[in-house]
N, C-alpha and C positions, 0 to 999 in steps of 0.2 A: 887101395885099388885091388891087389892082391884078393882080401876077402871076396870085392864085388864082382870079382873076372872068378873066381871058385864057387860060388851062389848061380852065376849064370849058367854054369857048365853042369851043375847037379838039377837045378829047372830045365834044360835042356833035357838031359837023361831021363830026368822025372815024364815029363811032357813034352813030349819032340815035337807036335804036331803048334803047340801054344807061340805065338807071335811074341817071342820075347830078345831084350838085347840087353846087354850092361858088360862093362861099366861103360855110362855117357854120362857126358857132364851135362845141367839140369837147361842147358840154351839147347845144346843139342838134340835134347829127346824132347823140345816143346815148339822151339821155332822153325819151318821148315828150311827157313832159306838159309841158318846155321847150320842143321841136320844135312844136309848138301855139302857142305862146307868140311863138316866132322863128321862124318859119320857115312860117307856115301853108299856104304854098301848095308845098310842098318835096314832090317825091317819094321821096325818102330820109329825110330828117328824121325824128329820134327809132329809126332802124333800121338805121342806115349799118352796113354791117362792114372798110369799108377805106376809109383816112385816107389823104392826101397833103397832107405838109407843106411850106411855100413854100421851104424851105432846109433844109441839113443841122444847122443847129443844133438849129430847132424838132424838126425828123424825131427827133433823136437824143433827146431831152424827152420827146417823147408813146412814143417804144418804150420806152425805159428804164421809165416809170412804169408801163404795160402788162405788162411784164418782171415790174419788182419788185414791184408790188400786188394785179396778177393773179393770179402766178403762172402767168403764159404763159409758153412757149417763144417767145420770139423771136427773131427772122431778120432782120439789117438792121444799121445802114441798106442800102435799095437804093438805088443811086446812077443816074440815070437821065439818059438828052441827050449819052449822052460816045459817042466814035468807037470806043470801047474800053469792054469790061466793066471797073469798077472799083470793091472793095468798102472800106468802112471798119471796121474795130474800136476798139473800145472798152481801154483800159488795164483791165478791171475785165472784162476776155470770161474766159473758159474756155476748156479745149479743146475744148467739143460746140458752144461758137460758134463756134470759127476753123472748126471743119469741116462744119457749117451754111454760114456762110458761102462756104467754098471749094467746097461743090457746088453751090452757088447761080450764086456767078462764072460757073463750069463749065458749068452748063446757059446761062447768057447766053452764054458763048462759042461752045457748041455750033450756038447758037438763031439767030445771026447769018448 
């Protein structure tokens, strides 16, 4: 929690103007009538559309079940704070992930 209440406060500083809140727990920042409940004074709450998870293990939890219950395309993990773009995969990716992921790398590397 610690981390994700320190990440929120530097986004803040960074872009004060950007609609952001954390830490919320993932019912919170998606359902509104939970976001009411948790969160009442949150300006995201209940309508969030992008997660950031404190580590890569959670990161890897919340895409996968987004992946597989959705039925989203997903794109991830993005691995973020390193000197170097650097992506992970999954034993369970495909080939339209490795190469998702490899023009993702690609535009960080570009982007630098």
């Amino acid at each position: 929690v610690d981390k994700m209440v320190h990440a929120t406060e530097l986004a803040h500083k960074k872009a004060p103007s950007l609609p952001l809140d954390g830490e919320l727990q993932f019912d919170a920042s998606f359902v509104p009538t939970v976001a009411k409940q948790k969160a009442p004074g949150s300006n995201v709450a209940g309508h969030a559309n992008v997660f950031v998870f404190p580590e890569l293990q959670s990161g890897n939890i919340g895409y996968k079940i987004a992946q597989r219950f959705g039925g989203f395309e997903a794109i991830g993990p993005i691995l973020q704070g390193l000197n170097e773009p650097v992506s992970d995969l999954s034993r369970g990716c495909n080939e339209q992930d490795v190469y998702n992921v490899a023009i993702m790398t690609a535009a960080q590397a570009v982007m630098e």
